[in-house]
C-alpha positions as CSV (number, residue, x, y, z in Angstrom):
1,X,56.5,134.4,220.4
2,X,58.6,136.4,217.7
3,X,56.6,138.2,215.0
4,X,59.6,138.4,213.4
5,X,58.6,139.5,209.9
6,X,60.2,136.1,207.7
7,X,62.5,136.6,204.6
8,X,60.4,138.2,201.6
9,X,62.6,137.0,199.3
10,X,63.2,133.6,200.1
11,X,63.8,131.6,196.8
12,X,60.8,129.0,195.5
13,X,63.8,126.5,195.5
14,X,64.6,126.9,199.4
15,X,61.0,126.1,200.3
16,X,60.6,123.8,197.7
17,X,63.9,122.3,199.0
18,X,62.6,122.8,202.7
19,X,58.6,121.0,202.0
20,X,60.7,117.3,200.7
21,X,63.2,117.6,203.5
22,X,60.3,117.8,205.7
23,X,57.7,115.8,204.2
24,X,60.3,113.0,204.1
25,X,61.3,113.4,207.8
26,X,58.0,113.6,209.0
27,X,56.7,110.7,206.6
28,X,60.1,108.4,208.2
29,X,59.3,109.2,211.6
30,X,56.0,108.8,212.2
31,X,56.0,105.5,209.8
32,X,59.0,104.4,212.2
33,X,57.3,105.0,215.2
34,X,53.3,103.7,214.0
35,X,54.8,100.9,211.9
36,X,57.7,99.7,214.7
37,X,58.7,101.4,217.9
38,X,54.9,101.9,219.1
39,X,53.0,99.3,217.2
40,X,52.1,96.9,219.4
41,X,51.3,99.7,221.8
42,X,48.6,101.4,219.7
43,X,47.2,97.5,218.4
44,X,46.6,97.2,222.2
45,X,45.2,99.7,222.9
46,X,43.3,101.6,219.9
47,X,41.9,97.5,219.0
48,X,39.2,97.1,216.3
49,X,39.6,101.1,216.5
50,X,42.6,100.7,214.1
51,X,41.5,101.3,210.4
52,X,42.5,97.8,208.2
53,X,43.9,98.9,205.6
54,X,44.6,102.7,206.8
55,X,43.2,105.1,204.3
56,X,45.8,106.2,202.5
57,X,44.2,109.4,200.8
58,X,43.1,110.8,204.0
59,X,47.1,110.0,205.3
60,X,48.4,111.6,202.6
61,X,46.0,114.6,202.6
62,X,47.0,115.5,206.3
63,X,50.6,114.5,205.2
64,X,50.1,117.6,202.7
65,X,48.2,120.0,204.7
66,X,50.1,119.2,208.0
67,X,53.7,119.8,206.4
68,X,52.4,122.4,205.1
69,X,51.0,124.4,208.3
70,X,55.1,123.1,209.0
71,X,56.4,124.9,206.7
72,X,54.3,128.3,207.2
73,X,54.9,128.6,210.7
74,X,58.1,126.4,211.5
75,X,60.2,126.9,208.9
76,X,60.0,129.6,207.5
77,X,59.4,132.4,209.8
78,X,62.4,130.9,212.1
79,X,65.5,132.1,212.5
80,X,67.2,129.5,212.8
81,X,67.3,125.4,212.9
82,X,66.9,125.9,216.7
83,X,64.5,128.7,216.4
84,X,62.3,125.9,213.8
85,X,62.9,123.2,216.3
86,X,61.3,125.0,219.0
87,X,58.4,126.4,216.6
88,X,58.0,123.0,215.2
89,X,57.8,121.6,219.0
90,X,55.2,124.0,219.8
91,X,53.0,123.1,216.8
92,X,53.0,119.7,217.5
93,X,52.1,120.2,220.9
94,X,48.9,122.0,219.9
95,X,47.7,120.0,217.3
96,X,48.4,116.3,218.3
97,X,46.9,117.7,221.6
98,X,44.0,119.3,220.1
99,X,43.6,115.8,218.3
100,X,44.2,113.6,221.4
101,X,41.7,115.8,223.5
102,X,39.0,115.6,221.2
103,X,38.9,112.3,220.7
104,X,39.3,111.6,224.2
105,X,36.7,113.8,224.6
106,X,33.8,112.6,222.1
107,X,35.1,109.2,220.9
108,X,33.3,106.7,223.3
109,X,36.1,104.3,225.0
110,X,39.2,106.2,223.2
111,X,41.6,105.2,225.2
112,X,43.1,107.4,227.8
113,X,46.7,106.0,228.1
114,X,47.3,107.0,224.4
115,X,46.9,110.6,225.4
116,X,50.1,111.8,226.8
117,X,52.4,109.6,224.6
118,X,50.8,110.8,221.5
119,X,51.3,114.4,222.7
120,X,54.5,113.9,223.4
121,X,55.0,111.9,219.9
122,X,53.9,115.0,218.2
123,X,56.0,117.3,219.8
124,X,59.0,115.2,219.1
125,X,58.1,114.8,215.4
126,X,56.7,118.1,214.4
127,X,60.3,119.8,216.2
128,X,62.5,117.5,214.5
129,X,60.4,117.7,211.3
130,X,61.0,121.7,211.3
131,X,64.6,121.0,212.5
132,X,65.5,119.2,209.9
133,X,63.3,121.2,206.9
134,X,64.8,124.5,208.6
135,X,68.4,123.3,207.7
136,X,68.0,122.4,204.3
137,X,66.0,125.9,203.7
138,X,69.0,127.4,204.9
139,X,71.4,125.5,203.2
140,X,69.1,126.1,199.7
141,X,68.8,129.7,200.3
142,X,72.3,130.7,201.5
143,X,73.3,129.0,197.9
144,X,70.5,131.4,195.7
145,X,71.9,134.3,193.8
146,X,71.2,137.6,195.7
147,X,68.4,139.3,193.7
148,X,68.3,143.1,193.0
């Protein structure tokens, strides 16, 4: 892990710039893969588990919070679009797993075969998510006026 010390003067713009990119990303994505690709695999299995209608301030509030831990950790202090990837990869890992577990763990019949593909949903999303938010911090930043 790199405790690389991340850019101190990094423009508001850039990580302004860098919070849509990614917010948007991660909002497409995961609403592409609930709301398509993996729908009929989560109504099988989660059942009268699944929240009708979803509740949307709670989705957005972990929207927020969750792009921003993003944007702390894999985004910023990265290096590089790989670098975020990787960092973004990791984070997912540890959260969606911490998430999974748990409720595998206290939630009476949570089912088991959502475990691994969720993990490996969050990983997917969270890497591209900080992928794609790295790049357009770069691209922001690289066009700021140098300050004194």
């Amino acid at each position: 892990m790199s405790l690389r010390q991340p850019d101190q003067a990094a423009p508001i713009k850039a990580l302004f710039g860098a919070f849509v990119a990614s917010a948007v990303a991660f909002s497409l994505l995961d609403l592409l893969w609930l709301g398509v690709v993996a729908r009929g695999f989560y109504d099988t299995h989660m059942g009268p588990l699944k929240a009708d209608p979803v509740n949307g301030l709670a989705a957005v509030l972990f929207y927020v919070m969750f792009i921003s831990v993003v944007l702390i950790y894999a985004i910023y202090r990265a290096s590089s679009p790989k670098d975020a990837l990787r960092r973004g990869a990791e984070l997912g890992f540890a959260t969606y797993a911490t998430y999974e577990l748990t409720n595998w763990a206290v939630i009476q019949d949570w089912p088991s075969v959502l475990v691994l593909p969720d993990i490996l949903w969050g990983v997917v999303l969270t890497g591209c998510t900080a992928w794609a938010g790295r790049r357009v911090f770069e691209r922001l930043h690289s066009t700021a006026p140098d300050h004194p």
